[in-house]
C-alpha positions in Angstrom: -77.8 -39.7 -14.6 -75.1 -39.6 -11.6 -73.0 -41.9 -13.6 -73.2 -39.6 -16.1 -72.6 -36.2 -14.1 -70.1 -37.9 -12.2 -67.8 -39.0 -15.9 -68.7 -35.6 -17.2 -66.7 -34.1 -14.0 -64.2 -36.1 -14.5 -63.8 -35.6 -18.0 -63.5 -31.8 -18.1 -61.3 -32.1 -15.0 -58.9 -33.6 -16.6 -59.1 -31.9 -19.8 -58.3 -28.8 -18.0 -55.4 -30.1 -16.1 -54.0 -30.9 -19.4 -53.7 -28.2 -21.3 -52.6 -26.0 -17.9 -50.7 -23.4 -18.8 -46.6 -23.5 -17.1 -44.4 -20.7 -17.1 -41.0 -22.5 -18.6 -43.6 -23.0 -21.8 -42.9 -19.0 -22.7 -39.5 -18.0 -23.6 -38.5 -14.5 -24.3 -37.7 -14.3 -28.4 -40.9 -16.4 -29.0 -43.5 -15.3 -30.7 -47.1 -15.0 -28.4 -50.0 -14.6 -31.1 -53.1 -15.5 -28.3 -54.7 -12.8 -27.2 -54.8 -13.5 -23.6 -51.7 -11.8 -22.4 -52.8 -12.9 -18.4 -52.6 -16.4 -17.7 -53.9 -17.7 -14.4 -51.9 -21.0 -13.0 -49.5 -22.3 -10.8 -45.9 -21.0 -10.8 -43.5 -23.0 -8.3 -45.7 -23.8 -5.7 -47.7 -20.1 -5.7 -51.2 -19.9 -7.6 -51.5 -16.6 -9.8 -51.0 -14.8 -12.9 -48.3 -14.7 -15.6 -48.4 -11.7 -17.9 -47.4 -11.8 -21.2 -45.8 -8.5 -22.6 -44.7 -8.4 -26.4 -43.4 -5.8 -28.9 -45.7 -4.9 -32.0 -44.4 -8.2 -34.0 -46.2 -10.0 -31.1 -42.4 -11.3 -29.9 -42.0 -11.8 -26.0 -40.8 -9.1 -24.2 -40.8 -9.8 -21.2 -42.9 -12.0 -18.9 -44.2 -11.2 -15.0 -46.1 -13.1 -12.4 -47.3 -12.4 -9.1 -49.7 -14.4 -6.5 -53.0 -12.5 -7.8 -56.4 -14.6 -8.7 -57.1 -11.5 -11.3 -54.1 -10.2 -11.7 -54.5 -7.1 -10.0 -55.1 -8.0 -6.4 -51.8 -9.1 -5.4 -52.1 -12.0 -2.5 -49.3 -12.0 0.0 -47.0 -14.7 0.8 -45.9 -16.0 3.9 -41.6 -16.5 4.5 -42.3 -20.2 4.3 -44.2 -19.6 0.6 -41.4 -17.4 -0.2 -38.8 -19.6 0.5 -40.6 -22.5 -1.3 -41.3 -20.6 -4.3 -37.5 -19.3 -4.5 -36.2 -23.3 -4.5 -39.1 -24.4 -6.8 -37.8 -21.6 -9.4 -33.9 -22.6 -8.5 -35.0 -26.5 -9.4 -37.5 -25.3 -12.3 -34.8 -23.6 -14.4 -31.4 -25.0 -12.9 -30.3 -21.5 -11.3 -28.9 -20.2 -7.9 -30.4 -16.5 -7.1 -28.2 -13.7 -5.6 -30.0 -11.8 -3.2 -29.9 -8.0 -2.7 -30.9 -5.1 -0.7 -33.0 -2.4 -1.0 -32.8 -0.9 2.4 -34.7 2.6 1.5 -37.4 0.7 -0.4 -37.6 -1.7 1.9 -37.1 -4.1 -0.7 -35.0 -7.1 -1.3 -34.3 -8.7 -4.6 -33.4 -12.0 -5.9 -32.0 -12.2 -9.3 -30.8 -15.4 -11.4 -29.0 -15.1 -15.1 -30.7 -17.7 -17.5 -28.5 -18.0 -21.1 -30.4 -14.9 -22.5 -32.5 -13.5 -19.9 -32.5 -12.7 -16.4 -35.0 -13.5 -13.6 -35.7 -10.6 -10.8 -38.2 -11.7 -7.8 -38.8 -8.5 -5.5 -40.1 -8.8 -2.0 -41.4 -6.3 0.3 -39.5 -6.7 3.6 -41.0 -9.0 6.3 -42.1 -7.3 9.5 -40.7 -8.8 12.4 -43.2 -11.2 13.1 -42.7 -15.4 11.9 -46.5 -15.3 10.4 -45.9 -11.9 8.4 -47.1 -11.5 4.6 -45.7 -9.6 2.1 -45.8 -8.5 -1.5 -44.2 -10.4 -4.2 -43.6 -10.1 -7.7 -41.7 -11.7 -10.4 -40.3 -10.8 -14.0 -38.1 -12.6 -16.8 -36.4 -9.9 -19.1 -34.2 -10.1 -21.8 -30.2 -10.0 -21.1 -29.0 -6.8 -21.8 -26.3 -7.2 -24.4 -22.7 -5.3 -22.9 -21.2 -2.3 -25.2 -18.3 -3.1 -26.9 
């Protein structure tokens, strides 16, 4: 019987690790026909949620994430998470980020042009202290085409 429980464990671990879900699997221009539009998972080193937001022909939209178990309750991340997660995204789709500020807001963001989209990561600023936490959130939108 402990043979047993112990293979079953083992089994459904790694069944589940297997079909994890990444975010470089959803593109925007795909079409997303699962009902589920919040995936929980990993994204660059931070565990969360990825929403998935499409149009009435069920195309991708857009796509967000942000450190939250339930997608609601947004965890905080430290500078050193932060940094991590920002060089785990510039490794996971071959981009630099430009970083801007928000000084009003108190808000910096970090923005990265993919071929047809672009990636905006928006921080709340850090207080002064090295252990400080802050908000994060991510989102991949469609380019917006120029006027000719």
């Amino acid at each position: 019987m402990k043979n047993y429980l112990l293979f079953l464990f083992t089994f459904i671990s790694i069944s589940l690790s297997a079909h994890a879900q990444s975010i470089t699997d959803y593109h925007i221009g795909d079409e997303y026909t699962s009902t589920s539009d919040m995936i929980r998972t990993h994204v660059a080193g931070l565990e969360g949620t990825i929403f998935i937001y499409t149009n009435k022909k069920n195309i991708i939209s857009s796509i967000g994430f942000v450190p939250s178990l339930n997608g609601h309750n947004i965890e905080k991340v430290s500078r050193q998470q932060f940094r991590n997660f920002i060089a785990n995204l510039q490794g996971m789709y071959g981009v630099q980020f430009e970083r801007t500020f928000e000084n009003e807001r108190k808000k910096q963001h970090y923005t990265a042009k993919l071929t047809d989209s672009i990636i905006a990561v928006t921080i709340d600023d850090y207080e002064d202290s090295n252990t400080a936490k802050t908000k994060m959130t991510m989102m991949i939108n469609k380019r917006k085409e120029k006027k000719k």
